[in-house]
VEXVO-529911 format. One record per atom (N, C-alpha, C): residue in three letters; x, y, z; atom name. Coordinates in nm, 2 decimals. Example, Ala and Ser with C-alpha at 12.3 -4.5 7.8 and 13.67 -1.06 7.14 Angstrom:
2
VOFI  residuo    east   north      up  atomo
VOFI      ALA    1.32   -0.57    0.78      N
VOFI      ALA    1.23   -0.45    0.78     CA
VOFI      ALA    1.32   -0.33    0.78      C
VOFI      SER    1.28   -0.22    0.71      N
VOFI      SER    1.37   -0.11    0.71     CA
VOFI      SER    1.29    0.00    0.79      C
//
This chain:
180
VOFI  residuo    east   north      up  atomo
VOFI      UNK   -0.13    0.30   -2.28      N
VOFI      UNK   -0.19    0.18   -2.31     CA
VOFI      UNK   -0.34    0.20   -2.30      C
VOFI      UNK   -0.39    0.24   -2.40      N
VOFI      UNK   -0.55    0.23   -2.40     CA
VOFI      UNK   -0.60    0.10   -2.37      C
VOFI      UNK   -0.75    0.10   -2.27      N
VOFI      UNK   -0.80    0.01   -2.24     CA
VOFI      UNK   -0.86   -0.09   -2.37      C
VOFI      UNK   -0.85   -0.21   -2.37      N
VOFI      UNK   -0.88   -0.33   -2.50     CA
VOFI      UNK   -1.04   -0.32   -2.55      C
VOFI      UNK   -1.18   -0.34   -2.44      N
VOFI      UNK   -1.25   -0.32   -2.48     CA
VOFI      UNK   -1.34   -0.22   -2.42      C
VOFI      UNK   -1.46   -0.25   -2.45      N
VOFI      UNK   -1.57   -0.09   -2.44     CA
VOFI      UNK   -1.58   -0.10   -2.28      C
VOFI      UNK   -1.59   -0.19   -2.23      N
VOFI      UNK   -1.64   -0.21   -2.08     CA
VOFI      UNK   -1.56   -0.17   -1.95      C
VOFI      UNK   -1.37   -0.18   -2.04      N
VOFI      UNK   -1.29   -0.16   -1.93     CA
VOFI      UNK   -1.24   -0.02   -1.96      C
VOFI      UNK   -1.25    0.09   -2.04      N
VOFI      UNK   -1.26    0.18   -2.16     CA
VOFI      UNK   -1.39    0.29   -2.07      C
VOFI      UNK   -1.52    0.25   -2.05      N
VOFI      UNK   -1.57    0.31   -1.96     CA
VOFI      UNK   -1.53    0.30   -1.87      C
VOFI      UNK   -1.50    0.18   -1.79      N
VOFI      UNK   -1.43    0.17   -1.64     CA
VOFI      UNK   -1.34    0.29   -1.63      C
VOFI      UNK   -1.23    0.25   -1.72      N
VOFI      UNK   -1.12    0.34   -1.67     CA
VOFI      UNK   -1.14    0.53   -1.66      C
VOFI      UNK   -1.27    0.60   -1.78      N
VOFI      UNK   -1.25    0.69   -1.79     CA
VOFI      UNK   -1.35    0.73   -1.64      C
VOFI      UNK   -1.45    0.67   -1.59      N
VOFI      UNK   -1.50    0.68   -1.47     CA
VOFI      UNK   -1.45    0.67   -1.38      C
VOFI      UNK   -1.38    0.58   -1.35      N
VOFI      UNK   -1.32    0.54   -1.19     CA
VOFI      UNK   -1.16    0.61   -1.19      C
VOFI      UNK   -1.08    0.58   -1.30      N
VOFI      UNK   -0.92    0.58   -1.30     CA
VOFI      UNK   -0.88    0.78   -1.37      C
VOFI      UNK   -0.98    0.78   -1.50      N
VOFI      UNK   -0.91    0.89   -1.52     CA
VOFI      UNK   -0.97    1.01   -1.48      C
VOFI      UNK   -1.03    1.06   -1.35      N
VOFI      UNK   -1.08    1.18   -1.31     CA
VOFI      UNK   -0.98    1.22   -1.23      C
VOFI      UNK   -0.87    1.09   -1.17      N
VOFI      UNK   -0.77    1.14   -1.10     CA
VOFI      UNK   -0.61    1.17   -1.17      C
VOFI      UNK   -0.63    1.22   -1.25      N
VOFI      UNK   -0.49    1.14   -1.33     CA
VOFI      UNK   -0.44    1.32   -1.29      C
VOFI      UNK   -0.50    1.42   -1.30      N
VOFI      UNK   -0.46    1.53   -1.27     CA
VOFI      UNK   -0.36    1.52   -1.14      C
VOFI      UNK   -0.53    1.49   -1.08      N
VOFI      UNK   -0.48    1.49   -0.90     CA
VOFI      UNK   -0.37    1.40   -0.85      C
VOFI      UNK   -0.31    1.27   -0.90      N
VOFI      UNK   -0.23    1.24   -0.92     CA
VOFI      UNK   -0.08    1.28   -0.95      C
VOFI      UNK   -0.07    1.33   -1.05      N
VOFI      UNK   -0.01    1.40   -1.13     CA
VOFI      UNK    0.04    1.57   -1.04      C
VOFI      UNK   -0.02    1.62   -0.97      N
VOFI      UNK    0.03    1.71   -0.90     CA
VOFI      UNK    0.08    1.69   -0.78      C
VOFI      UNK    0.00    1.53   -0.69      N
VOFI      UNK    0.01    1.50   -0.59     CA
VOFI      UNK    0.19    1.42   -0.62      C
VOFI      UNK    0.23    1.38   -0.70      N
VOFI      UNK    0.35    1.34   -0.74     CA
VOFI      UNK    0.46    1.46   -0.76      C
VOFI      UNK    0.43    1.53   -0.81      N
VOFI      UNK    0.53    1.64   -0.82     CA
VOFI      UNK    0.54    1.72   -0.70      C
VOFI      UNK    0.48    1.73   -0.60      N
VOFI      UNK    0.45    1.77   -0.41     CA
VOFI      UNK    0.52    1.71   -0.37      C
VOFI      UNK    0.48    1.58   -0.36      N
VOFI      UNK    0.56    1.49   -0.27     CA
VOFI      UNK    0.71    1.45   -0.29      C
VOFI      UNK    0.74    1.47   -0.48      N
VOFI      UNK    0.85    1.43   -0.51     CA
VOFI      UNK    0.93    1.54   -0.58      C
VOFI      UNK    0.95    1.63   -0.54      N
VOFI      UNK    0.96    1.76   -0.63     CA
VOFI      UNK    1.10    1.73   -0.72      C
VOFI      UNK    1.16    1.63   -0.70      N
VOFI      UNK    1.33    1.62   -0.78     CA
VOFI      UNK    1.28    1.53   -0.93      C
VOFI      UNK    1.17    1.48   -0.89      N
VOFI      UNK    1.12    1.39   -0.98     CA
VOFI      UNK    1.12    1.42   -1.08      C
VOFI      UNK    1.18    1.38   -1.21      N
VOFI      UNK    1.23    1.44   -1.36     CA
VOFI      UNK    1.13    1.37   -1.48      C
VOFI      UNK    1.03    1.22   -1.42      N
VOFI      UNK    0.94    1.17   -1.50     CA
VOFI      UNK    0.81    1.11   -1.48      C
VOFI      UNK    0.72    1.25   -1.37      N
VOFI      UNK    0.61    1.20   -1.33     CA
VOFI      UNK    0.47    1.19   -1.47      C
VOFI      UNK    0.49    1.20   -1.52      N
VOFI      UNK    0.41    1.18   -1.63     CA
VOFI      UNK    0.45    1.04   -1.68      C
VOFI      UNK    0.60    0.97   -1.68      N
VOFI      UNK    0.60    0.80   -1.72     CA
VOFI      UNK    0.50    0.73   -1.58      C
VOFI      UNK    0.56    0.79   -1.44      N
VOFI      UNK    0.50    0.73   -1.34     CA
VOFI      UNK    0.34    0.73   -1.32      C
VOFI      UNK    0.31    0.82   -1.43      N
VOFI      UNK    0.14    0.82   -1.43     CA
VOFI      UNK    0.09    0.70   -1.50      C
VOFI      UNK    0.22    0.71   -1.61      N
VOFI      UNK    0.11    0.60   -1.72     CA
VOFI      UNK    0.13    0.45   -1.68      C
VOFI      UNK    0.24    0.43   -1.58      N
VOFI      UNK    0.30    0.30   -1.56     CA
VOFI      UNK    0.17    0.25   -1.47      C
VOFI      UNK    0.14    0.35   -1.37      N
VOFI      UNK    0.07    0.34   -1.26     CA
VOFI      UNK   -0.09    0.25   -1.36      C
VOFI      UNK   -0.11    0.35   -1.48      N
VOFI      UNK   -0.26    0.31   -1.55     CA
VOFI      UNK   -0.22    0.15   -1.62      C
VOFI      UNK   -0.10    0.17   -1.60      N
VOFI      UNK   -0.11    0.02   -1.67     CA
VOFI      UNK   -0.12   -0.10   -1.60      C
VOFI      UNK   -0.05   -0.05   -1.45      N
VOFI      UNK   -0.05   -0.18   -1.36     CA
VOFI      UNK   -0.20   -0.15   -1.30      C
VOFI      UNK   -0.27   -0.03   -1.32      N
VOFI      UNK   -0.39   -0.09   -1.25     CA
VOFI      UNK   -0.49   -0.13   -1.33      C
VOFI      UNK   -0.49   -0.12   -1.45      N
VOFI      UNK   -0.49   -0.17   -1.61     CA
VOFI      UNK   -0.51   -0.32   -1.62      C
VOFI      UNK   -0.36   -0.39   -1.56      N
VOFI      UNK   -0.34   -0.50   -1.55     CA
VOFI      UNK   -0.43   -0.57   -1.38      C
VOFI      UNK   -0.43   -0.51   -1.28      N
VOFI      UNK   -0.48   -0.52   -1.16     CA
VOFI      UNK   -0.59   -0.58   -1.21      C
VOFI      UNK   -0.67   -0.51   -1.29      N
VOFI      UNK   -0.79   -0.48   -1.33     CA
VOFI      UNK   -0.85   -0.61   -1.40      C
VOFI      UNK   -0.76   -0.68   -1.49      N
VOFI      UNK   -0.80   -0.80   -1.54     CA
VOFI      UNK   -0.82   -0.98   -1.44      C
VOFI      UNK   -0.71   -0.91   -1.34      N
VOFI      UNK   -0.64   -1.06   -1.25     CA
VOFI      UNK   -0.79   -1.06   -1.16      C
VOFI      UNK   -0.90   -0.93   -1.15      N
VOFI      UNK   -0.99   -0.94   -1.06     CA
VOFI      UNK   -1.04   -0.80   -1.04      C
VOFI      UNK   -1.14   -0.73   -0.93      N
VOFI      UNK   -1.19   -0.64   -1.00     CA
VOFI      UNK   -1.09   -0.52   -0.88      C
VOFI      UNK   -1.09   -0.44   -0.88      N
VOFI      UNK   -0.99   -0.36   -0.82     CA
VOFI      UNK   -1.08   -0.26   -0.71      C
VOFI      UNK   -1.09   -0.31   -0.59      N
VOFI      UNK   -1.19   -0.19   -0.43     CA
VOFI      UNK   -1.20   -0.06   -0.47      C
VOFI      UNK   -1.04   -0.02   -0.47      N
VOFI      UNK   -1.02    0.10   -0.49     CA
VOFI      UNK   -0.98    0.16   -0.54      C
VOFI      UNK   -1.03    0.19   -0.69      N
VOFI      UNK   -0.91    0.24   -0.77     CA
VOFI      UNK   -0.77    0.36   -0.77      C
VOFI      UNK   -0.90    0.47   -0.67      N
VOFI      UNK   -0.77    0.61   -0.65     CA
VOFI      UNK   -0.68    0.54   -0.54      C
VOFI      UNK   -0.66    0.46   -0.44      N
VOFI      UNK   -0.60    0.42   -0.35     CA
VOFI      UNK   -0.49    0.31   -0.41      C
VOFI      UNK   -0.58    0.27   -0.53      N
VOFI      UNK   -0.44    0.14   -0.57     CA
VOFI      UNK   -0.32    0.24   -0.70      C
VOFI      UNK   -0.45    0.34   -0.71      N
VOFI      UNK   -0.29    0.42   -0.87     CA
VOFI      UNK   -0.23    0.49   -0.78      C
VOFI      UNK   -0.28    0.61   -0.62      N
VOFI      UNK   -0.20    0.66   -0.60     CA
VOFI      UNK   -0.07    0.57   -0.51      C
VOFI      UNK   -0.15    0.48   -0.44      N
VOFI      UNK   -0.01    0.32   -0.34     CA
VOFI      UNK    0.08    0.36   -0.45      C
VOFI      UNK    0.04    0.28   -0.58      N
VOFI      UNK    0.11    0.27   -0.72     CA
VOFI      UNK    0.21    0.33   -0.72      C
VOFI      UNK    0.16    0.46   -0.73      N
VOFI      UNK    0.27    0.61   -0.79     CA
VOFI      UNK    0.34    0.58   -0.73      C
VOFI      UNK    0.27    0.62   -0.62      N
VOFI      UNK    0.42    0.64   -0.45     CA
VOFI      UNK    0.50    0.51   -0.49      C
VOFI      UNK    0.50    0.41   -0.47      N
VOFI      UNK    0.58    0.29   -0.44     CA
VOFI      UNK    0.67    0.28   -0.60      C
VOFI      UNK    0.61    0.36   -0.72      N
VOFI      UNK    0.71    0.35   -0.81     CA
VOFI      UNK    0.78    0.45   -0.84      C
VOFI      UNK    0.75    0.57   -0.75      N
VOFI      UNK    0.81    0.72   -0.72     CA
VOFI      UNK    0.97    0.64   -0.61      C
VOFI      UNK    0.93    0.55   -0.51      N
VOFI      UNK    1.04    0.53   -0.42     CA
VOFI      UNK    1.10    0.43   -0.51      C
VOFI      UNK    1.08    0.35   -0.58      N
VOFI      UNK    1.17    0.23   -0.68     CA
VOFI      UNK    1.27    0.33   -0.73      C
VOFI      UNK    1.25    0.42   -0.80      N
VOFI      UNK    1.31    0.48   -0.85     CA
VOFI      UNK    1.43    0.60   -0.80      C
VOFI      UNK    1.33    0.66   -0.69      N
VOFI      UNK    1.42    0.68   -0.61     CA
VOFI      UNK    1.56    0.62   -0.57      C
VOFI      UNK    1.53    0.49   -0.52      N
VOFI      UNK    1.61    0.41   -0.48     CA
VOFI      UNK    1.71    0.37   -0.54      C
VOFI      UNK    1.70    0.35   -0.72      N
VOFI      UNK    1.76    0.30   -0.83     CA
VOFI      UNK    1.84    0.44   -0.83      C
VOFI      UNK    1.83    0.53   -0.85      N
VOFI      UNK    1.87    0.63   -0.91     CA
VOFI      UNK    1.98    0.72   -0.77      C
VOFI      UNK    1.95    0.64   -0.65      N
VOFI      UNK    2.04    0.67   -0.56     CA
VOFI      UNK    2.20    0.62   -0.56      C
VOFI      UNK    2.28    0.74   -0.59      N
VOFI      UNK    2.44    0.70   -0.62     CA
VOFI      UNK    2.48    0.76   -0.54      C
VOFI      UNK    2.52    0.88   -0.47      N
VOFI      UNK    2.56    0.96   -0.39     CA
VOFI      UNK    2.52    0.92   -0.22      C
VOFI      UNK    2.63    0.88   -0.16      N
VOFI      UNK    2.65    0.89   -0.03     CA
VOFI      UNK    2.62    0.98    0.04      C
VOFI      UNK    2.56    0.99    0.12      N
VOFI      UNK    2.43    1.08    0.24     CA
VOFI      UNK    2.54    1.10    0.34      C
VOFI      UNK    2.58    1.20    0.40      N
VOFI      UNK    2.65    1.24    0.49     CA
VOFI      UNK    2.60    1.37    0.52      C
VOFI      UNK    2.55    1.30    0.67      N
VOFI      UNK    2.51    1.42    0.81     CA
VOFI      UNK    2.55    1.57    0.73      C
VOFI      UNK    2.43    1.66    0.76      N
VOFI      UNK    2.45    1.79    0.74     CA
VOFI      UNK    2.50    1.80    0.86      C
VOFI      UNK    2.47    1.82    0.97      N
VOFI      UNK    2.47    1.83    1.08     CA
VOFI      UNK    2.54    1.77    1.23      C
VOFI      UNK    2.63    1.77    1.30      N
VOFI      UNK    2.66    1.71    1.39     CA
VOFI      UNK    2.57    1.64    1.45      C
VOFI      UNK    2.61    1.50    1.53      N
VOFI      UNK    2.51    1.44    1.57     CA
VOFI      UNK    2.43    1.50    1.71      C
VOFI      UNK    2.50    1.59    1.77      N
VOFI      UNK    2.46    1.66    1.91     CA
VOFI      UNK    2.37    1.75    1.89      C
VOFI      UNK    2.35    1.81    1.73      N
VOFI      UNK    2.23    1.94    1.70     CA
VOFI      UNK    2.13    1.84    1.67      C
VOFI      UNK    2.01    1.91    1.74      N
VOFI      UNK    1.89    1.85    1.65     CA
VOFI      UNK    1.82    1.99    1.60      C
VOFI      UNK    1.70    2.00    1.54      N
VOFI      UNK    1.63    2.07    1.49     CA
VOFI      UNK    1.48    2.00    1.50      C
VOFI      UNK    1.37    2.05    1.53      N
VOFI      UNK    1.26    2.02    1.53     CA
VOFI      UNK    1.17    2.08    1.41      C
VOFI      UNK    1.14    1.97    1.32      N
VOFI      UNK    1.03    1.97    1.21     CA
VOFI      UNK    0.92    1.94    1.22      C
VOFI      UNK    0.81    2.00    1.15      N
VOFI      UNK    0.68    1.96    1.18     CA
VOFI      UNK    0.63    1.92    1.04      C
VOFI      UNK    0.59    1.74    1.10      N
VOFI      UNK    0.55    1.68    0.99     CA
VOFI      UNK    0.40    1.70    0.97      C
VOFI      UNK    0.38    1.70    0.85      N
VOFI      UNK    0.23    1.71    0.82     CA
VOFI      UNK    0.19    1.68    0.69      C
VOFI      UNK    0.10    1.63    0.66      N
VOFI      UNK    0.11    1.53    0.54     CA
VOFI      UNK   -0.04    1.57    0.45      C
VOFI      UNK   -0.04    1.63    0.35      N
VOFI      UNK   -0.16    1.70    0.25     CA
VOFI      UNK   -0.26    1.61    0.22      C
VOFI      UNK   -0.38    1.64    0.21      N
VOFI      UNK   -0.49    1.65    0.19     CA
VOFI      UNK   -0.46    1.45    0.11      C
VOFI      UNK   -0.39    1.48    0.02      N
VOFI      UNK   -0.40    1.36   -0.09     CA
VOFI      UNK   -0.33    1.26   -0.01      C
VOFI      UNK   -0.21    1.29    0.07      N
VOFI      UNK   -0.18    1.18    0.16     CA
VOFI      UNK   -0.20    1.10    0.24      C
VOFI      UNK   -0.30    1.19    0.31      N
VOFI      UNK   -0.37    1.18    0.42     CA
VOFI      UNK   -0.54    1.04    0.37      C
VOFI      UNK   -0.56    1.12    0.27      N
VOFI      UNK   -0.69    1.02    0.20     CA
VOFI      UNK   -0.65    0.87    0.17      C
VOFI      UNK   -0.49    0.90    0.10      N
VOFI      UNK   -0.46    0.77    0.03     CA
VOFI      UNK   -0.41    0.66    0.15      C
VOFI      UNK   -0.34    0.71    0.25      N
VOFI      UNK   -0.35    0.67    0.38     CA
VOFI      UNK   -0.46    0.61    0.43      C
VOFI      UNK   -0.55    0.67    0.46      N
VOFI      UNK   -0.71    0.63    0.49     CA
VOFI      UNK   -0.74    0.52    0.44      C
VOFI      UNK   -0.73    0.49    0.26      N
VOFI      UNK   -0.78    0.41    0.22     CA
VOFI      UNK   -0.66    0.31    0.20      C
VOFI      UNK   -0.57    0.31    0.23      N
VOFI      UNK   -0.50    0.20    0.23     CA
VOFI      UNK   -0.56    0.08    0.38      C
VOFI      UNK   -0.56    0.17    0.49      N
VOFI      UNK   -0.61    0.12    0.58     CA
VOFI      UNK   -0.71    0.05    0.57      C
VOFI      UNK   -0.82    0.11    0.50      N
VOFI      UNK   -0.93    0.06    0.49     CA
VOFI      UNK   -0.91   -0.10    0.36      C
VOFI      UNK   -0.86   -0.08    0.31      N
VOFI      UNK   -0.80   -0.22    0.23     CA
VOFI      UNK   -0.74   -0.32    0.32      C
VOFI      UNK   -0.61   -0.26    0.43      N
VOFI      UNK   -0.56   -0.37    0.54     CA
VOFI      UNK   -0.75   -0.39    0.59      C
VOFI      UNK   -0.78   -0.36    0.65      N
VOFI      UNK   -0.93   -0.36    0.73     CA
VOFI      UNK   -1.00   -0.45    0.64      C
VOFI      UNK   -1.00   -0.43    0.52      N
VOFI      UNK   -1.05   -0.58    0.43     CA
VOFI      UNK   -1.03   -0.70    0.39      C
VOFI      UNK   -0.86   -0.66    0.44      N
VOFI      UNK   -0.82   -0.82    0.42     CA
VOFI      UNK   -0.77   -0.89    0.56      C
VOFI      UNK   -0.80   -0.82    0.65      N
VOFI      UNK   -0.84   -0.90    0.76     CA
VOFI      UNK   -0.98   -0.92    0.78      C
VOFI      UNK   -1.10   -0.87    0.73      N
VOFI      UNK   -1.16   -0.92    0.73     CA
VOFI      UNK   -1.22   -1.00    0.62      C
VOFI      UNK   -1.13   -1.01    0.56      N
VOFI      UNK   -1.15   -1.16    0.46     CA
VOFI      UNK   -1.11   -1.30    0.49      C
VOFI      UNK   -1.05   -1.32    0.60      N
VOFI      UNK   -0.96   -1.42    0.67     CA
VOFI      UNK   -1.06   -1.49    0.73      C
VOFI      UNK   -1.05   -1.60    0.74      N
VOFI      UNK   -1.11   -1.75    0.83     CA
VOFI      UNK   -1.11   -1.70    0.98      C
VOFI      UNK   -1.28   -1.70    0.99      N
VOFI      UNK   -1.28   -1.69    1.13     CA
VOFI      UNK   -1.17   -1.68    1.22      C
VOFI      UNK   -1.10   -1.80    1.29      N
VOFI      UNK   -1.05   -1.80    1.40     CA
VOFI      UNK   -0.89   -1.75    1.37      C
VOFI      UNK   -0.85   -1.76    1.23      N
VOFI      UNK   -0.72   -1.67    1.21     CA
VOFI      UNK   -0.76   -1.51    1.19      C
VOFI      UNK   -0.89   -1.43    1.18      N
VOFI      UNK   -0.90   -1.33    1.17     CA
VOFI      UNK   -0.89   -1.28    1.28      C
VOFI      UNK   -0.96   -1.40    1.42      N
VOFI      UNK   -0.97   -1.34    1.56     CA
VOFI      UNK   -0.81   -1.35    1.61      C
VOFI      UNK   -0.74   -1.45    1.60      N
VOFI      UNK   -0.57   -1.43    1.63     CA
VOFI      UNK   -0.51   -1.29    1.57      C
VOFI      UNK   -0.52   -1.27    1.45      N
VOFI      UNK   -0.45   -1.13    1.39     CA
VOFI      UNK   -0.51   -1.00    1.46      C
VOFI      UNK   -0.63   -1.02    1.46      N
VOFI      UNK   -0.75   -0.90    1.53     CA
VOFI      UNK   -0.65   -0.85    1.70      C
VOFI      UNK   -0.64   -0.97    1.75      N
VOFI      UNK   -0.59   -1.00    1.88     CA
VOFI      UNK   -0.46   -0.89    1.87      C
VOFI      UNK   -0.35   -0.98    1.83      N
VOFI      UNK   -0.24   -0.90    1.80     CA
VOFI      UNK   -0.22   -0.84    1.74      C
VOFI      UNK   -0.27   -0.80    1.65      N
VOFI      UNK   -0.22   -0.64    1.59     CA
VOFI      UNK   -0.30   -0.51    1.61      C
VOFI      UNK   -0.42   -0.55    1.67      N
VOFI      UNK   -0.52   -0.43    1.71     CA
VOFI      UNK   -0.50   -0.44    1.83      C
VOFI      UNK   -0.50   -0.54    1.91      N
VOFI      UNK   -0.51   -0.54    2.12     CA
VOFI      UNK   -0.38   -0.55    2.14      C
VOFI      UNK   -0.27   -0.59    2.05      N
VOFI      UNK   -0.15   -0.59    2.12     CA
VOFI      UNK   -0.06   -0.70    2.20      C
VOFI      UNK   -0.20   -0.81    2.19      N
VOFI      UNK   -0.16   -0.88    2.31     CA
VOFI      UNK   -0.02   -1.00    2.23      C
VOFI      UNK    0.07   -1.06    2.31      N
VOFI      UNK    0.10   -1.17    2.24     CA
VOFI      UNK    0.06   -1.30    2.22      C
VOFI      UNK    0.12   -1.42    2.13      N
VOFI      UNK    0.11   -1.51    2.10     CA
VOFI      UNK    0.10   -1.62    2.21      C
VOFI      UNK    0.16   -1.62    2.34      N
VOFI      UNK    0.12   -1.65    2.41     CA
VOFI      UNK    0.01   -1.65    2.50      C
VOFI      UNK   -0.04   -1.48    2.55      N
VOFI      UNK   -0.15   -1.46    2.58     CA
VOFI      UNK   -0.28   -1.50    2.49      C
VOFI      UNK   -0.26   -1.47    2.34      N
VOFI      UNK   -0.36   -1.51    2.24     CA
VOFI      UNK   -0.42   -1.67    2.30      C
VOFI      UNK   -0.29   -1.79    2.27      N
VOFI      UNK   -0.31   -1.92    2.32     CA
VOFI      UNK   -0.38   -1.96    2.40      C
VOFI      UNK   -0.36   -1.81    2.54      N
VOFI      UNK   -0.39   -1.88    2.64     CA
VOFI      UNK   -0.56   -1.83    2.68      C
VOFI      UNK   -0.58   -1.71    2.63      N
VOFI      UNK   -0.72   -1.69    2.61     CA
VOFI      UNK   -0.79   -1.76    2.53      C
VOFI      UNK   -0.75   -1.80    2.43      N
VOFI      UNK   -0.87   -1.90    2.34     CA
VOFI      UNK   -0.85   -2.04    2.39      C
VOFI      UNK   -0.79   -2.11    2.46      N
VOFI      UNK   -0.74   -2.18    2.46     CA
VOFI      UNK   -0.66   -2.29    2.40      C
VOFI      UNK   -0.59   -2.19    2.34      N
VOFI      UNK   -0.51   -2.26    2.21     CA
VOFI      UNK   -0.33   -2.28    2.22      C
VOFI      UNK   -0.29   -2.42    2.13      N
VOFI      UNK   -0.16   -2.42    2.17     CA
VOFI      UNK   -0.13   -2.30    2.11      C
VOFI      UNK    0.04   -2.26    2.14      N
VOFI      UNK    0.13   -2.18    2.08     CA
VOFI      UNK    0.12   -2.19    1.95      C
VOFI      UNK    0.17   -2.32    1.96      N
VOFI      UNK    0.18   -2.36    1.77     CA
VOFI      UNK    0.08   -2.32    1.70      C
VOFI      UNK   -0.06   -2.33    1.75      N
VOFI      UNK   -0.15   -2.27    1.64     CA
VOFI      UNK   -0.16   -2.18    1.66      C
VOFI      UNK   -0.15   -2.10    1.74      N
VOFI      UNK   -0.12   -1.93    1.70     CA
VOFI      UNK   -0.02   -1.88    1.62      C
VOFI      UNK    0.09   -1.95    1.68      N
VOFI      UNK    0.18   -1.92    1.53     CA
VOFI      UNK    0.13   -1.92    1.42      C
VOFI      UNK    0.11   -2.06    1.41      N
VOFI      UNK    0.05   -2.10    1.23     CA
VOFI      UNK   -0.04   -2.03    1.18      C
VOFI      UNK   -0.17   -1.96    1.26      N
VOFI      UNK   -0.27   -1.88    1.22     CA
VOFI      UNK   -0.25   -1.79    1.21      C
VOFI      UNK   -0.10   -1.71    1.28      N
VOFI      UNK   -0.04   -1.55    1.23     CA
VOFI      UNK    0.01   -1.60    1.12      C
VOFI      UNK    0.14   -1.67    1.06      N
VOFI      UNK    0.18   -1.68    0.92     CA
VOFI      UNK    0.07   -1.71    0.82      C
VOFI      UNK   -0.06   -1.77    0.87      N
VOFI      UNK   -0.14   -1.80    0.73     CA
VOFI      UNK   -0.18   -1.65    0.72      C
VOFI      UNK   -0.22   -1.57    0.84      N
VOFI      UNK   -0.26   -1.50    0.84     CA
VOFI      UNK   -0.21   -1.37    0.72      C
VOFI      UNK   -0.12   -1.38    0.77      N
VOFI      UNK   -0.03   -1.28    0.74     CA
VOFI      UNK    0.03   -1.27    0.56      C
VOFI      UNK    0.01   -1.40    0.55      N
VOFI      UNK    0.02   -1.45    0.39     CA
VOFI      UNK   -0.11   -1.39    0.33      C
VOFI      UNK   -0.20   -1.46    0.40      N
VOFI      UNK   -0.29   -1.39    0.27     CA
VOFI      UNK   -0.31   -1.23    0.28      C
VOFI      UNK   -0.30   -1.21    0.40      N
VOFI      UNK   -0.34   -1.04    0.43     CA
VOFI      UNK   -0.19   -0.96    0.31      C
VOFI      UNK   -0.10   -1.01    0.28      N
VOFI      UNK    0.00   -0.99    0.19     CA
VOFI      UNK   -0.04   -1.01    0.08      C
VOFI      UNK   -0.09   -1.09    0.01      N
VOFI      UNK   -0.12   -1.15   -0.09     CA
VOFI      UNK   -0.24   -1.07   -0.13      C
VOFI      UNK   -0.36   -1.05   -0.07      N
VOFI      UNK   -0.50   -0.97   -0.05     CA
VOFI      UNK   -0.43   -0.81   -0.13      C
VOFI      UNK   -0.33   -0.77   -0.03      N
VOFI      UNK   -0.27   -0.63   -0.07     CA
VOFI      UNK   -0.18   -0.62   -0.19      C
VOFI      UNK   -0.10   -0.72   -0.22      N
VOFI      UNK   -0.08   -0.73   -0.28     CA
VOFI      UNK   -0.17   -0.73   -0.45      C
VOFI      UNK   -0.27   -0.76   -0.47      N
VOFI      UNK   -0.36   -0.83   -0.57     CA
VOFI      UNK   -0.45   -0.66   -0.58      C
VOFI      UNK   -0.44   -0.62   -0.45      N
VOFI      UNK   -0.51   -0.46   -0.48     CA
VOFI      UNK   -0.38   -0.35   -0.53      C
VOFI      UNK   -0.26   -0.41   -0.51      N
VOFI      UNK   -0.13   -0.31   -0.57     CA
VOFI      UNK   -0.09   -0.20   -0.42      C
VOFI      UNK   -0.16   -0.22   -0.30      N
VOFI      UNK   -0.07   -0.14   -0.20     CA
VOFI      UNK    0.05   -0.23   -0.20      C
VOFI      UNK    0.09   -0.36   -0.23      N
VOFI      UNK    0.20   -0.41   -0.18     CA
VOFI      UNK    0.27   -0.44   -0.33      C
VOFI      UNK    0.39   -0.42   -0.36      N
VOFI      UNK    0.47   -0.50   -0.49     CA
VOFI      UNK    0.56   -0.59   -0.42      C
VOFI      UNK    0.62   -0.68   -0.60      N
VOFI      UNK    0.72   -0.79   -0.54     CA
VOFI      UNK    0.70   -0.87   -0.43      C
VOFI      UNK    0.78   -0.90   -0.41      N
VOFI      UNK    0.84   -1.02   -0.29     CA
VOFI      UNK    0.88   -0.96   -0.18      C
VOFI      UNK    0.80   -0.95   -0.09      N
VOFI      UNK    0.89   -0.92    0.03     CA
VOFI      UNK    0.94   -1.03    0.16      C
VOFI      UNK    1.04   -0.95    0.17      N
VOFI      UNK    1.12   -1.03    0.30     CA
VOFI      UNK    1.01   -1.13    0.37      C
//
């Protein structure tokens, strides 16, 4: 899907397609069974394509590679028929060492750094509730009782919270659909 006009046409060959390589290898690494990483490239330029009109897009390598990955696992998922049964007894274990490449590691980073902007895009006093609990740890009750706030509006300022910080990610493409 080539870009419509001259402006998003530069955009895309600046910002989107210097990674389509890096992309494109980082998908066949990660997903080595994968039989159609070249559709998953172009799907990815289209939904950031589409990202791209709804508003303007932070990050572009961070929203095509989320992209890939999350329509690397859709598919996965779809294409899962075969029942998974233990290689192994449950009493053996084996120790693996995880370690995650260069491209994962970045796309990681900037994902973070996206959650990190859409809490800090949030309404003062629901940004300091979320800040609270999900970086200090503390709970909903403690939150209350240090600000001096009921329960209830801590509740209510984590679910607004938590909406838009969904919504935020959503609109950058780390998040698809509807979730639970």
């Amino acid at each position: 899907m080539p870009p419509q006009d001259a402006e998003t046409a530069r955009w895309f060959e600046e910002h989107v397609r210097p990674h389509e390589s890096g992309l494109r290898a980082w998908l066949r690494s990660q997903f080595p069974s994968l039989r159609d990483a070249d559709d998953l490239v172009q799907d990815s330029f289209i939904r950031l394509l589409r990202a791209r009109e709804q508003g303007p897009v932070v990050n572009p390598r961070a929203f095509l590679f989320t992209t890939a990955r999350n329509a690397a696992l859709d598919r996965y998922r779809h294409d899962r028929v075969v029942v998974m049964e233990p290689l192994v007894s449950p009493g053996v274990s084996s120790v693996e060492e995880e370690r995650c490449d260069v491209a994962e590691a970045v796309s990681r980073t900037q994902e973070i750094e996206i959650l990190h902007q859409a809490i800090q895009s949030l309404p003062g006093r629901c940004r300091e509730i979320m800040t609270l609990q999900k970086i200090h740890g503390l709970s909903n009750r403690e939150i209350a009782h240090r600000l001096g706030l009921s329960i209830n509006t801590v509740n209510a300022q984590m679910v607004n919270g938590l909406v838009r910080c969904r919504d935020y990610l959503r609109e950058r493409g780390v998040l698809r659909g509807r979730q639970p």
